[in-house]
RODO-2510 file (C-alpha; in nm, 4 decimals, decimal comma):
residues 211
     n   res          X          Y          Z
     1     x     3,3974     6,2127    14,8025
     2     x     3,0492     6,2792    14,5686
     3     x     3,0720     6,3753    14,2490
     4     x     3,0977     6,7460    14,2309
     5     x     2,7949     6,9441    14,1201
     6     x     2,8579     7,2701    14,1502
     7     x     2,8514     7,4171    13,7654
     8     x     3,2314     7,6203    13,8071
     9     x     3,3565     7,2447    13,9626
    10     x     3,1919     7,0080    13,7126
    11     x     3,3686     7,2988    13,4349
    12     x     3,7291     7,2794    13,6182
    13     x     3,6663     6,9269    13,6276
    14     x     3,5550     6,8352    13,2700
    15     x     3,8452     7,0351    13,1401
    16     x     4,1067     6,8931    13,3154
    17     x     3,9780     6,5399    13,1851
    18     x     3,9552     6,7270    12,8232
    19     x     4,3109     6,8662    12,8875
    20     x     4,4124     6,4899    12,9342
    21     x     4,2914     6,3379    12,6634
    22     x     4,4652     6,6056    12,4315
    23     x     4,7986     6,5713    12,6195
    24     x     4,7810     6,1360    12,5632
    25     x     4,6477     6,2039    12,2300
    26     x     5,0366     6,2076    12,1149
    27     x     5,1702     5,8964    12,2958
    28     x     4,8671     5,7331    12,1816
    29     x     4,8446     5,8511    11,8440
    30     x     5,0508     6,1129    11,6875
    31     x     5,1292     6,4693    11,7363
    32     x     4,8247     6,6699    11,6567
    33     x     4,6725     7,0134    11,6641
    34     x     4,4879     6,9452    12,0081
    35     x     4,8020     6,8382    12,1662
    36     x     4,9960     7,1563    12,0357
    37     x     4,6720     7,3037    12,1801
    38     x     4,7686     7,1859    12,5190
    39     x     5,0703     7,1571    12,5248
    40     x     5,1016     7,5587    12,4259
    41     x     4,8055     7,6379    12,6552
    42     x     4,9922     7,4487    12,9865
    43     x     5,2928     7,6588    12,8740
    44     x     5,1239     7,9717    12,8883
    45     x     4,9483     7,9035    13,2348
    46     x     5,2542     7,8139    13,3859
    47     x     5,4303     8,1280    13,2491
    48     x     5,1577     8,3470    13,3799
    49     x     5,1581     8,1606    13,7722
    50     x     5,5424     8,1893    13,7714
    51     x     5,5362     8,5805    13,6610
    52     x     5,2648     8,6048    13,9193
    53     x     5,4347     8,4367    14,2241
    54     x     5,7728     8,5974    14,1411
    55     x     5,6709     8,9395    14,0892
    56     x     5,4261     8,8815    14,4649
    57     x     5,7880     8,7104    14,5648
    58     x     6,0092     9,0742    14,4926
    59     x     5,7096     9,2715    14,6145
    60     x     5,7321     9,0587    14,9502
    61     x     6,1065     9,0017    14,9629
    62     x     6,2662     9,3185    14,8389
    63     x     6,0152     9,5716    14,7962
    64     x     5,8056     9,6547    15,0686
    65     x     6,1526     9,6044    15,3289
    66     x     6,3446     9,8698    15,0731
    67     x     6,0666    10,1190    15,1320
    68     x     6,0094    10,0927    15,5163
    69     x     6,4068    10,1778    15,4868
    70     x     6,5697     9,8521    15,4437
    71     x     6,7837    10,0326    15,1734
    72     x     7,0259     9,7586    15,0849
    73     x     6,7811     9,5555    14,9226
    74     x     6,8551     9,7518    14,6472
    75     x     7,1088     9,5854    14,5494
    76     x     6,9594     9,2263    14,4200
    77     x     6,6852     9,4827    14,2515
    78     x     6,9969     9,6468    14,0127
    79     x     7,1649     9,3209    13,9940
    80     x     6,8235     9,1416    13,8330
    81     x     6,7790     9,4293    13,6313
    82     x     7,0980     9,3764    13,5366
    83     x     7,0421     9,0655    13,3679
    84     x     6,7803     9,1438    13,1350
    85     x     7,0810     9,3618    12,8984
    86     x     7,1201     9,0292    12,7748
    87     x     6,8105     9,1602    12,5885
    88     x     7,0450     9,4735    12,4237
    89     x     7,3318     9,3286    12,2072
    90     x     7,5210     9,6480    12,3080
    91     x     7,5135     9,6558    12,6708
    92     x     7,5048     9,2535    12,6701
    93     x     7,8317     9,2726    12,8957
    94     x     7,6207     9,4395    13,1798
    95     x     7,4274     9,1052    13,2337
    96     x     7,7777     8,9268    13,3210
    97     x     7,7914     9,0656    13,6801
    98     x     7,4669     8,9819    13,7940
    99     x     7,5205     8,6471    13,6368
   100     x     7,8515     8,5764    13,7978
   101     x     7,7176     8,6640    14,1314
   102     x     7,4642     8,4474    14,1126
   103     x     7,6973     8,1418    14,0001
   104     x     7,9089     8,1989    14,2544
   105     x     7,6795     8,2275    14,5190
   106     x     7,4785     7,9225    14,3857
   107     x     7,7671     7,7358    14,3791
   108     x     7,9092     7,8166    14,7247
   109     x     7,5487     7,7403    14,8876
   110     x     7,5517     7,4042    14,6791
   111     x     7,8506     7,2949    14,8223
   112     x     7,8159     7,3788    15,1370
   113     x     7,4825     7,1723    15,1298
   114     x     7,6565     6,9212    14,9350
   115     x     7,9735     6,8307    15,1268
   116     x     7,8266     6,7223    15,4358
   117     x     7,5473     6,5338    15,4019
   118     x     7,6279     6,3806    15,0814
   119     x     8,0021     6,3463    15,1498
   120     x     8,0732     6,3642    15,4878
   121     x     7,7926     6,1781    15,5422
   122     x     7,8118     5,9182    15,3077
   123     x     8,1671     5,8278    15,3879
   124     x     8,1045     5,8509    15,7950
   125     x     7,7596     5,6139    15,6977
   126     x     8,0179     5,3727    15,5311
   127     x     8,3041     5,3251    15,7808
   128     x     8,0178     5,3016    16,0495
   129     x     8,0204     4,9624    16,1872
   130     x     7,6684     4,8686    16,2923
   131     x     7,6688     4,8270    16,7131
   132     x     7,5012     4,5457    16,8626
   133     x     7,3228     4,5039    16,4908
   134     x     7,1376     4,2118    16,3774
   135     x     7,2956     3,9774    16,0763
   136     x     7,1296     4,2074    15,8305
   137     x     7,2780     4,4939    15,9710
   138     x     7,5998     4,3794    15,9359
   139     x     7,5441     4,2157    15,5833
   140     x     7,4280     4,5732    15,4847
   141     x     7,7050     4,7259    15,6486
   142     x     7,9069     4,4836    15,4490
   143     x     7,7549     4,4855    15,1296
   144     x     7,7706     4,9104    15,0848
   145     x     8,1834     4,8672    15,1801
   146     x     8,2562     4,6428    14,9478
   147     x     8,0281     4,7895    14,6924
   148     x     8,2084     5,1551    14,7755
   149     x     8,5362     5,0340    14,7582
   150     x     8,5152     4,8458    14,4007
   151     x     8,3126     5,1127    14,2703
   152     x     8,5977     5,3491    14,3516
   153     x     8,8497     5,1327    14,2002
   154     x     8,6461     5,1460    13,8834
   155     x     8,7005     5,5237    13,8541
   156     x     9,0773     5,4522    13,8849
   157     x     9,2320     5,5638    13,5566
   158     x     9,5579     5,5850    13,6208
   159     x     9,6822     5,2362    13,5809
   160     x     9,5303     4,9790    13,3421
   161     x     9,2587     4,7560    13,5153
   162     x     9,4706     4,4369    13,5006
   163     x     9,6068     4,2260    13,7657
   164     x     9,5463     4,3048    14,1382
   165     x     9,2875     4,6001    14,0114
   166     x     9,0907     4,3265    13,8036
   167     x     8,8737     4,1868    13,9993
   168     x     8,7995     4,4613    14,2256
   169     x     8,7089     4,6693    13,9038
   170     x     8,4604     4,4050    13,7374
   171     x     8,2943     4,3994    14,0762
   172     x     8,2606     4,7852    14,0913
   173     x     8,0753     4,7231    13,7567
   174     x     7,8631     4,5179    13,8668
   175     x     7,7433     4,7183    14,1142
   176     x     7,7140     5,0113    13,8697
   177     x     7,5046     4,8026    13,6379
   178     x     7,2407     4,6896    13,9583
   179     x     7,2307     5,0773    14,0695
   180     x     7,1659     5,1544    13,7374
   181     x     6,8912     4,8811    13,6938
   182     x     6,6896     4,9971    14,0101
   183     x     6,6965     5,3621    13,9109
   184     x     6,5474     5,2198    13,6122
   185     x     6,3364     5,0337    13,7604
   186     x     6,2073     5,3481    14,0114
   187     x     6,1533     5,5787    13,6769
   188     x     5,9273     5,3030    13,5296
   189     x     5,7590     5,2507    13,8442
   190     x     5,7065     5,6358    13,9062
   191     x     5,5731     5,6520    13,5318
   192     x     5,3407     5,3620    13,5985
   193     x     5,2044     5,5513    13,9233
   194     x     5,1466     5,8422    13,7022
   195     x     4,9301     5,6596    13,4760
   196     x     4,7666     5,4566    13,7012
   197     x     4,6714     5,7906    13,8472
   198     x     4,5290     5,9528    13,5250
   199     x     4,3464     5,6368    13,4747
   200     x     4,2009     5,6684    13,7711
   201     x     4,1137     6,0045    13,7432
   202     x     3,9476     5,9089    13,3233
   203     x     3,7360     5,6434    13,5611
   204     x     3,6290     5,8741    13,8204
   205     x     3,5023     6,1525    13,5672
   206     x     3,2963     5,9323    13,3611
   207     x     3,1389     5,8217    13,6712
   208     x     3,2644     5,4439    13,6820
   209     x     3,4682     5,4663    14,0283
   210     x     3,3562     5,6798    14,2755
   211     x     3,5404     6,0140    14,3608
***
């Protein structure tokens, strides 16, 4: 892609490279006034897309079906009205409805998208004997059951990890400590990306790399 020329695209680019320099100004250096600069101005653009995009959202959603009759979408209108008593210290109680509803229906969705793919699934992945599988298939296969199984014992807390429960235990550790170590290892990777990315993007705007 050429570098853009177009005055309103060379402004929208310039000031996103402006932005970033401001925002790494902390990590690099120390917190400043152009960093509380953009880091309030992000805020407050982010603020103003979310009001924008939830109040289109109601208009869409509730609104417009309530007036060509759909009368019962009334109801999540009153109950998010509802919530914003927690505003008034006197009618703060008001806000507890909507807010229980929501909890409860929150949770209720979560599990039901929780249980079976992340339970059901897991568990029917695990007893799942590979058919016809190569000998990685089958050390995988092997390697998540005994992993499963020793991780569980870990979380056993009813009788002291000693004897029988010993080694099982210590191995379910283990396998804590190199699930651990690769999430670790993702998050430093992902953060890498990221800055890889913005220096990329530093390169690109003072014309060293191509777009």
């Amino acid at each position: 892609m050429a570098y853009p020329t177009a005055p309103l695209e060379l402004l929208g680019l310039w000031t996103g490279f402006l932005t970033m320099l401001m925002i790494y100004s902390y990590p690099l250096w120390k917190e400043n006034v152009a960093f509380r600069w953009a880091e309030h101005t992000y805020i407050a653009v982010m603020l103003a897309i979310s009001l924008v995009v939830n109040i289109t959202n109601i208009n869409r959603i509730a609104i417009q079906p309530m007036i060509t009759g759909e009368i019962h979408y009334i109801i999540p209108i009153i109950l998010g009205l509802a919530m914003f008593a927690l505003l008034i210290a006197d009618y703060r109680w008001v806000s507890r409805y909507p807010i229980a509803v929501l909890v409860g229906a929150g949770f209720g969705l979560g599990m039901r998208g929780v249980l079976l793919p992340n339970i059901l699934g897991q568990v029917i992945s695990t007893i799942t004997a590979p058919v016809g599988g190569a000998a990685m298939d089958w050390f995988n296969f092997v390697y998540i059951a005994i992993g499963t199984i020793s991780s569980i014992s870990y979380f056993l807390l009813t009788y002291e990890h000693r004897g029988t429960l010993r080694y099982p235990t210590r191995i379910g550790r283990m396998f804590f400590m190199i699930g651990l170590g690769a999430y670790f290892g993702n998050t430093v990777l992902f953060r890498l990306s990221m800055l890889s990315g913005r220096a990329q993007f530093f390169l690109q705007v003072l014309k060293i790399i191509p777009m």
